[in-house]
C-alpha positions as CSV (number, residue, x, y, z in Angstrom):
1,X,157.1,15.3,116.1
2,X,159.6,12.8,114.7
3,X,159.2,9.2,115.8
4,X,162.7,7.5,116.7
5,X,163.8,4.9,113.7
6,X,163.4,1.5,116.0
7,X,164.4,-0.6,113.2
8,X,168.2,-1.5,113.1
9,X,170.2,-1.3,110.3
10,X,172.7,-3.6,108.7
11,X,175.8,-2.7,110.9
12,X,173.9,-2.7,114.0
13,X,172.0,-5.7,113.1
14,X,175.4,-7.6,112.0
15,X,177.3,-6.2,115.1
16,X,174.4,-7.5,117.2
17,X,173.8,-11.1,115.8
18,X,177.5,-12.1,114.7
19,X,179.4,-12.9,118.1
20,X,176.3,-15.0,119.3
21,X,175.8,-17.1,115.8
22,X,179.8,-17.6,115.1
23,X,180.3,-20.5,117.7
24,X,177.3,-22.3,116.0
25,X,178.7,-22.0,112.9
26,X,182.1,-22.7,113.6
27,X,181.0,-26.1,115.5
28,X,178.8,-26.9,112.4
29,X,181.9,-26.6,110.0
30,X,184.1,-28.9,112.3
31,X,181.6,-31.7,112.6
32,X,181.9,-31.7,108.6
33,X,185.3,-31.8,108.7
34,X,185.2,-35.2,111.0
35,X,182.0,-37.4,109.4
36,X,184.1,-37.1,106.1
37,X,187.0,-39.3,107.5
38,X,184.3,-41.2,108.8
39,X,182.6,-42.1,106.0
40,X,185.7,-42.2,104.1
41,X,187.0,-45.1,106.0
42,X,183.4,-46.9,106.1
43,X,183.6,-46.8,102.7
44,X,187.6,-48.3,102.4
45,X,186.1,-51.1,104.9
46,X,183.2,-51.8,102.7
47,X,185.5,-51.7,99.4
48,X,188.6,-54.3,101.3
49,X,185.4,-56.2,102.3
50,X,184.3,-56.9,98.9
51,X,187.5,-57.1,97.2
52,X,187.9,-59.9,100.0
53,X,185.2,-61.7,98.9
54,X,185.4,-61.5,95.5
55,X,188.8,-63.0,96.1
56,X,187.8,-65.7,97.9
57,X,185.1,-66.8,96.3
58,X,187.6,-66.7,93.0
59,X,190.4,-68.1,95.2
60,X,188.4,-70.7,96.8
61,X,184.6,-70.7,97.0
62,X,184.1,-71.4,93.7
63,X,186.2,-74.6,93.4
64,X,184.1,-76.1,96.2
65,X,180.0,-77.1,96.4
66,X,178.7,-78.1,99.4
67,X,174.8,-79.3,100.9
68,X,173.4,-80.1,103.6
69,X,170.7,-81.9,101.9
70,X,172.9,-85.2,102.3
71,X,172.5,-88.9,104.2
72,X,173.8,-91.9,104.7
73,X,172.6,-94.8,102.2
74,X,172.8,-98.5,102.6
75,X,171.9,-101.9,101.0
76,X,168.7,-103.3,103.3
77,X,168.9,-106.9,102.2
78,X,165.0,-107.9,103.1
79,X,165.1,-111.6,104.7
80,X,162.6,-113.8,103.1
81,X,162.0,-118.2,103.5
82,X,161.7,-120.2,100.3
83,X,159.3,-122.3,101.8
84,X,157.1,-122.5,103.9
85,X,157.1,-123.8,107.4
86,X,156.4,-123.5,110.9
87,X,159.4,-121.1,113.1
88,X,161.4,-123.3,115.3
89,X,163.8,-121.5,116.9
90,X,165.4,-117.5,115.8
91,X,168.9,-117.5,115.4
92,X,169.0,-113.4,116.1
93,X,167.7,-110.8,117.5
94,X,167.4,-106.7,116.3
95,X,170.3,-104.5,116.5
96,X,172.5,-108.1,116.8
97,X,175.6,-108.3,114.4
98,X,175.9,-111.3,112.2
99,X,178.4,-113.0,109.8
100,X,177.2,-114.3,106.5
101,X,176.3,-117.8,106.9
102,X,175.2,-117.4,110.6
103,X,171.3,-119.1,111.2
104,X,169.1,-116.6,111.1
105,X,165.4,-118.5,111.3
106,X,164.9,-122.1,111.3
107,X,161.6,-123.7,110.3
108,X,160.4,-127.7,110.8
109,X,161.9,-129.8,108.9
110,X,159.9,-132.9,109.2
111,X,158.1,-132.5,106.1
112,X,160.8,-132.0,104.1
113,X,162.7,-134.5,105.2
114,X,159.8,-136.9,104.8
115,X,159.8,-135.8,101.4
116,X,163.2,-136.6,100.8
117,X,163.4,-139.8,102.1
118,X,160.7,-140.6,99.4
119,X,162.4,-139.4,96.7
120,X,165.7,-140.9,98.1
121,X,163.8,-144.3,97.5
122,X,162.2,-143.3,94.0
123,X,166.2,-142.4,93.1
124,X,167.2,-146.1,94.3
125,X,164.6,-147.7,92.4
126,X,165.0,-146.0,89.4
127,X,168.8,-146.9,89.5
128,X,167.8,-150.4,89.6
129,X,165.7,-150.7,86.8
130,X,167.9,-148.2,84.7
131,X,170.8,-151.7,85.4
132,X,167.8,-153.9,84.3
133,X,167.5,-152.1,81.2
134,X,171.2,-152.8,80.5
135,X,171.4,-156.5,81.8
136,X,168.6,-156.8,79.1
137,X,170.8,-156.3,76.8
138,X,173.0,-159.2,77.4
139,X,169.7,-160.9,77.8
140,X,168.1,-160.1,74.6
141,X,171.2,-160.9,72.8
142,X,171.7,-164.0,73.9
143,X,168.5,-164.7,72.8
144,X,169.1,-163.6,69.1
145,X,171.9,-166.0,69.5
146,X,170.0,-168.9,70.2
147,X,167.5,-167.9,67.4
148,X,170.4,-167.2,65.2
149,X,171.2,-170.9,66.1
150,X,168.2,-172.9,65.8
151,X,167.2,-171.0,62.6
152,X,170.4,-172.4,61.1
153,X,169.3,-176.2,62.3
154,X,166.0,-175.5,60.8
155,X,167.8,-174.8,57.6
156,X,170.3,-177.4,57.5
157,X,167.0,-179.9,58.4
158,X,165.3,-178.6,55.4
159,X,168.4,-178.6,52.9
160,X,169.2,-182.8,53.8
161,X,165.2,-182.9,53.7
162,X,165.3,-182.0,50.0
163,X,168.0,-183.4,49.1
164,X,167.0,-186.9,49.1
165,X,162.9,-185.6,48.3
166,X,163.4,-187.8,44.8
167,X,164.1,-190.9,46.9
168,X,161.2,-191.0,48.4
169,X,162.6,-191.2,51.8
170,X,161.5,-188.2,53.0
171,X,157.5,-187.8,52.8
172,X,156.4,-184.1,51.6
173,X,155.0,-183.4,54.5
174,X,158.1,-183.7,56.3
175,X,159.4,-181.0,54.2
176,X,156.8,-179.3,54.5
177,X,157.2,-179.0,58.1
178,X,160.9,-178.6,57.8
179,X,159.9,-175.5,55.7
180,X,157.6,-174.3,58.5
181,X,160.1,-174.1,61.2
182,X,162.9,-172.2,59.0
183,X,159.7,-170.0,58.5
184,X,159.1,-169.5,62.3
185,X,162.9,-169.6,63.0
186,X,163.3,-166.5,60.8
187,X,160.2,-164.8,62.4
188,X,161.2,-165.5,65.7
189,X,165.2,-164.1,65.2
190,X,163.2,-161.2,63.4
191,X,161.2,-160.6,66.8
192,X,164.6,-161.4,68.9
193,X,166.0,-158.4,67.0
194,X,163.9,-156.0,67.2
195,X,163.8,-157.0,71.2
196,X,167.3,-156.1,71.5
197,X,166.7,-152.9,68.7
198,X,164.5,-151.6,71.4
199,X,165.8,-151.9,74.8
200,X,169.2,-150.8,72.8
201,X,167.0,-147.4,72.5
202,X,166.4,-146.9,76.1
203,X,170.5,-147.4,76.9
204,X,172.4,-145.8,73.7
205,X,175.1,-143.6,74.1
206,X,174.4,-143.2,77.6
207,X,175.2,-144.9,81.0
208,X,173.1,-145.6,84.7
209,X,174.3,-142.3,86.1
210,X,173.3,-140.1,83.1
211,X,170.7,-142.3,82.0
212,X,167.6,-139.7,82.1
213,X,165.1,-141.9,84.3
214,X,167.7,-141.6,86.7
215,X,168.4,-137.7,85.6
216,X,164.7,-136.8,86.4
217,X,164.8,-139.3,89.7
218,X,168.0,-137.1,90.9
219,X,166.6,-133.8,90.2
220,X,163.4,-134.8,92.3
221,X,166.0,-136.0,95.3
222,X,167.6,-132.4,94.7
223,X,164.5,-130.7,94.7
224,X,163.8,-132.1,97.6
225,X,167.1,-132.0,99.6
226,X,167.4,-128.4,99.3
227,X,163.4,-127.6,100.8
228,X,165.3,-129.3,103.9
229,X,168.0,-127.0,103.6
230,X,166.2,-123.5,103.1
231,X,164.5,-124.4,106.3
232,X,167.4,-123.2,108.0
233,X,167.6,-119.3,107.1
234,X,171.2,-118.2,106.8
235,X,172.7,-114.5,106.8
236,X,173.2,-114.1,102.8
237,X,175.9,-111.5,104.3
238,X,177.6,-109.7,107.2
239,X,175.8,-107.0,108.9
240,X,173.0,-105.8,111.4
241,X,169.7,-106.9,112.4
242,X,166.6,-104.7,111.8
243,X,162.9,-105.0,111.8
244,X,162.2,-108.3,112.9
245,X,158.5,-109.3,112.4
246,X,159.1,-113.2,112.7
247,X,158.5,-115.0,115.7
248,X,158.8,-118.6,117.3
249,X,155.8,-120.9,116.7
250,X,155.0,-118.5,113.4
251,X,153.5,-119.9,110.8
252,X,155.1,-118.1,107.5
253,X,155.0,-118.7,103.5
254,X,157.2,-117.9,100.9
255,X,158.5,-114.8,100.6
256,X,156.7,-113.2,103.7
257,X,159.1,-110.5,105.3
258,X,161.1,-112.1,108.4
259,X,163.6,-109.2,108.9
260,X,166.1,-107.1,107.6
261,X,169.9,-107.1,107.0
262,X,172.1,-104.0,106.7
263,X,175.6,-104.2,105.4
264,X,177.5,-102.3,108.0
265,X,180.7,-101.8,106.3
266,X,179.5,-100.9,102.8
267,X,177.3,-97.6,103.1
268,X,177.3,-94.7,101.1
269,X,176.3,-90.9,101.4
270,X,173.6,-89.2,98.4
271,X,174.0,-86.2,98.2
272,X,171.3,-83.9,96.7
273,X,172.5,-81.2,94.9
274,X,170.6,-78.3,93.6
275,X,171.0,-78.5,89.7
276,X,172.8,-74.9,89.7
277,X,175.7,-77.1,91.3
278,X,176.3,-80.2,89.0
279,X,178.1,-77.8,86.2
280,X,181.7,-78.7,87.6
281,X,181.0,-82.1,89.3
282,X,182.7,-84.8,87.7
283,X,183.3,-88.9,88.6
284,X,186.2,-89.4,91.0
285,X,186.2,-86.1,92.5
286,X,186.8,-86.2,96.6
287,X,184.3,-84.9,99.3
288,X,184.9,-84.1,102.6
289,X,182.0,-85.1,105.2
290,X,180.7,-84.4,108.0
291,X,178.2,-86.4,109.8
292,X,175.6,-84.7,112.5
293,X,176.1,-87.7,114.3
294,X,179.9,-87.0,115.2
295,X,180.3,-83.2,114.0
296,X,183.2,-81.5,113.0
297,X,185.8,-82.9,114.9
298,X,185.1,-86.2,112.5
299,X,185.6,-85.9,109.4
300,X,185.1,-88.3,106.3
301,X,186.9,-88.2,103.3
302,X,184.8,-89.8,100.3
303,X,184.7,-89.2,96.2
304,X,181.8,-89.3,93.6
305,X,181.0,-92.3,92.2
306,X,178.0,-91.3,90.1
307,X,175.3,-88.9,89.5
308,X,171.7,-89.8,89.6
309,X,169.9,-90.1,85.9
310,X,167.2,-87.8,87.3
311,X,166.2,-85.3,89.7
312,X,163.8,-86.7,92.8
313,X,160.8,-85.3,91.2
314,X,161.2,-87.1,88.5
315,X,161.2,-90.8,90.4
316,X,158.8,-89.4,92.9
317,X,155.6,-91.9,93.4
318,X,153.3,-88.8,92.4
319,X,155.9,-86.9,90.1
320,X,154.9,-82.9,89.0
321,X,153.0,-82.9,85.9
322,X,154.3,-78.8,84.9
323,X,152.1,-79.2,81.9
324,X,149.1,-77.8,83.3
325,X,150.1,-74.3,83.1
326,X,149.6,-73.7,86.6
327,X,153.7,-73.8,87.0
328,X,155.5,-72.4,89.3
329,X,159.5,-73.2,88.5
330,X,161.4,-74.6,91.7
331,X,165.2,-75.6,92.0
332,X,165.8,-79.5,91.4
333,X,167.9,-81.5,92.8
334,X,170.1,-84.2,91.6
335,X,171.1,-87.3,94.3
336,X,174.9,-87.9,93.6
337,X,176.4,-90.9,95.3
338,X,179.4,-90.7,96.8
339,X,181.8,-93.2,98.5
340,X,183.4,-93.5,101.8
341,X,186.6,-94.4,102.8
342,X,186.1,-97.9,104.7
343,X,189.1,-97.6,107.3
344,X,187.8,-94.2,108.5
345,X,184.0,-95.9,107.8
346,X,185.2,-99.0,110.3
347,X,186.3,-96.8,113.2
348,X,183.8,-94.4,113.3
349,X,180.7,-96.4,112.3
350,X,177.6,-94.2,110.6
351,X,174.2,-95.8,110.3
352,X,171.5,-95.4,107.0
353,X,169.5,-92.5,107.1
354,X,171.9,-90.3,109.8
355,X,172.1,-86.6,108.2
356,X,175.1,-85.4,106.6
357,X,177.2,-82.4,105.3
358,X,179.2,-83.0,101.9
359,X,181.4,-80.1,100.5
360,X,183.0,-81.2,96.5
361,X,186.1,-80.3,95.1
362,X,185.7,-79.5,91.9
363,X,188.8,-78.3,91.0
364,X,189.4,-81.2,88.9
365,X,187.0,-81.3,86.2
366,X,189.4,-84.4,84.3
367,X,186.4,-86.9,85.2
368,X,183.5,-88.4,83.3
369,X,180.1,-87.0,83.5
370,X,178.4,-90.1,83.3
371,X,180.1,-93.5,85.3
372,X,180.4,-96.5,82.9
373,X,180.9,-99.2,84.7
374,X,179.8,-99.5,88.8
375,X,182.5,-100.7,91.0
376,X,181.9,-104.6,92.0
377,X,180.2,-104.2,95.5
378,X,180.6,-107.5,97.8
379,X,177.6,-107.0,99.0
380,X,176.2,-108.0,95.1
381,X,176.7,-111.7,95.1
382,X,176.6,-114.0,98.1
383,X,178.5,-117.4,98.3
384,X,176.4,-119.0,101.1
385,X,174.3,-120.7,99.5
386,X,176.7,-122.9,97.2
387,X,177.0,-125.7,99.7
388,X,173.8,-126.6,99.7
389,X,173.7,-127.8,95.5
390,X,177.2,-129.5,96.6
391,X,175.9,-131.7,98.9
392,X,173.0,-132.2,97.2
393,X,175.0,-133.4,94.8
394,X,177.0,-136.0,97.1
395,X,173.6,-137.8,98.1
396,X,172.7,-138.1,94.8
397,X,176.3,-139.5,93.7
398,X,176.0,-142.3,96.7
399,X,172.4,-143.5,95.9
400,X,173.8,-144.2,92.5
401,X,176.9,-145.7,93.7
402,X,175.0,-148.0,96.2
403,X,171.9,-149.1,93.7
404,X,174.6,-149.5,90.4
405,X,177.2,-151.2,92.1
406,X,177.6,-155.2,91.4
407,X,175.2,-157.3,94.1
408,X,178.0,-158.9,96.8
409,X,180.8,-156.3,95.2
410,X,182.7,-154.4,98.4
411,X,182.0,-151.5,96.5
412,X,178.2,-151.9,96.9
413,X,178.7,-152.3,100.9
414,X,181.0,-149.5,100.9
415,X,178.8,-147.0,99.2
416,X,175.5,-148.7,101.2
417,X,177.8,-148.3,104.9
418,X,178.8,-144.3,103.5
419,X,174.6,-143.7,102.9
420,X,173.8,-145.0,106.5
């Protein structure tokens, strides 16, 4: 008996399975047909995104370098004593603001004046005996005078003596003795002269003032007068007190630390660069900061005023030795100093060490690689001090004019009355 064919065929199998798989299909081919727009405009974005920033950094990125490896630099003038002394009294305290000139420290003066007053005296006395020197002078040549004089009696004695020796009035011995004293008349002008020959050595082609006993006595006085004077410890310039370590009743020597001094209105920013960077950076190019310590909403304007000689590993107190073999190769970086504006420096004051951001323009590569010459700073010479020589100098000038002046003159009391 035949068995009934169970199995469908094509048609039936296609009329069976093709209404129920055509929505499937039809639902795949339509969410095709929308991921293609989709990835079409990722795409576009992506492409517009790059061209974007290859157009900026062309346009603009690449004409500017900026770090945040950046901070505010600053002179710390380190106050030291010249001498040694005993602190009397501290003219300022940490943080305070001071002008150059202002007393800082002041230590006991009563050695030093002591001192002084000793070589005050030594300065008188030599004055005087420098004026003895050149009254000698007159002295001594008045003296060859007088030789001069009785050596020409002793000669006119012994001339009459031998001209009337055949006569018999005159005894040999007479002339004999007449001979004698032209003899000691001649030694004795000889000695007179060389008197005058040698105290003339002591005062040739010079005067009491420069004479050099009274040179060596007015250095000493000078010496002396400025120990007083560097015990009073003056601001060598304007700015702010940090680190004091001195206090009152302190012993201290020369050149122990007493305090520092930092110029306010003359800071800087470096600027470490990574070496990458320093291609387009040039002297004189401007840089736009901005300091943590304000943020954006201040912002500096400052240009480069030099590029360091050598990266920090190279001035560092252990510096890499790469030589080993055992290297491993790290970006360096460069410090480059850069100056800020002092208006915008004065009203919106910064202090050393405070972090910054600094962005270059290098768009103008016209500048040196190297700076030739650094800008005179007023912070590199200090005019305090001067007085001190000057007046000096005016002691000195009256103990000369009161010792050297004629005894009874009005000149003497004058310059005696201006000493007192």
């Amino acid at each position: 008996m035949t068995q009934p064919n169970t199995n469908p065929g094509p048609e039936q199998t296609g009329q069976e399975r093709g209404p129920a798989h055509e929505p499937a299909h039809e639902a795949k081919r339509q969410g095709g047909s929308m991921r293609r727009p989709a990835l079409i405009l990722t795409a576009l974005i992506l492409l517009l995104a790059a061209i974007g920033a290859g157009g900026y950094w062309l346009l603009v990125a690449r004409n500017y370098e900026d770090t945040d490896d950046a901070y505010v630099g600053g002179r710390v003038v380190t106050i030291t004593p010249q001498t040694g002394g005993t602190v009397i009294a501290i003219g300022a305290d940490e943080t305070d603001t001071v002008t150059a000139g202002q007393l800082l420290v002041r230590l006991d003066p009563a050695d030093a004046r002591i001192d002084l007053m000793g070589r005050e005296a030594q300065l008188a006395q030599a004055v005087r005996e420098t004026r003895t020197l050149y009254a000698n002078n007159d002295v001594l040549q008045a003296n060859v005078s007088l030789r001069e004089a009785e050596l020409e009696r002793a000669e006119d004695d012994l001339q009459r003596r031998r001209a009337v020796r055949d006569t018999g009035v005159v005894s040999e011995e007479e002339i004999r003795h007449a001979e004698l004293a032209v003899a000691t008349g001649k030694a004795a002008l000889a000695s007179a002269r060389e008197q005058l020959l040698s105290n003339r050595s002591f005062t040739a082609g010079t005067r009491v003032p420069s004479h050099p006993n009274v040179l060596a006595a007015a250095a000493r006085v000078r010496e002396a007068y400025l120990a007083v004077k560097r015990g009073e410890i003056l601001a060598p310039v304007s700015g702010q007190i940090a680190r004091r370590n001195v206090q009152v009743g302190q012993r201290v020597a020369p050149g122990a630390v007493l305090m520092a001094l930092v110029p306010m209105d003359n800071l800087w920013v470096d600027a470490n660069f990574k070496e990458v960077q320093l291609e387009n950076m040039r002297i004189g190019q401007p840089v736009r900061i901005i300091a943590d310590l304000y943020g954006s909403r201040m912002e500096y304007h400052g240009r480069i005023i030099g590029l360091g000689a050598g990266t920090g590993a190279a001035f560092a107190l252990l510096p890499a030795q790469n030589a080993t073999g055992n290297w491993i190769k790290v970006v360096q970086r460069v410090p480059v100093r850069i100056a800020l504006d002092p208006k915008e420096l004065r009203e919106h004051p910064l202090r050393v060490g405070l972090s910054i951001r600094a962005t270059v323009d290098v768009r103008n590569r016209g500048g040196a690689l190297v700076s030739s010459h650094n800008e005179a700073s007023p912070d590199n010479q200090t005019e305090v001090f001067d007085g001190s020589e000057h007046e000096a100098e005016a002691l000195i000038q009256r103990i000369i004019a009161s010792n050297n002046a004629p005894i009874g003159s009005a000149s003497a009391a004058a310059a005696l009355a201006a000493r007192r």
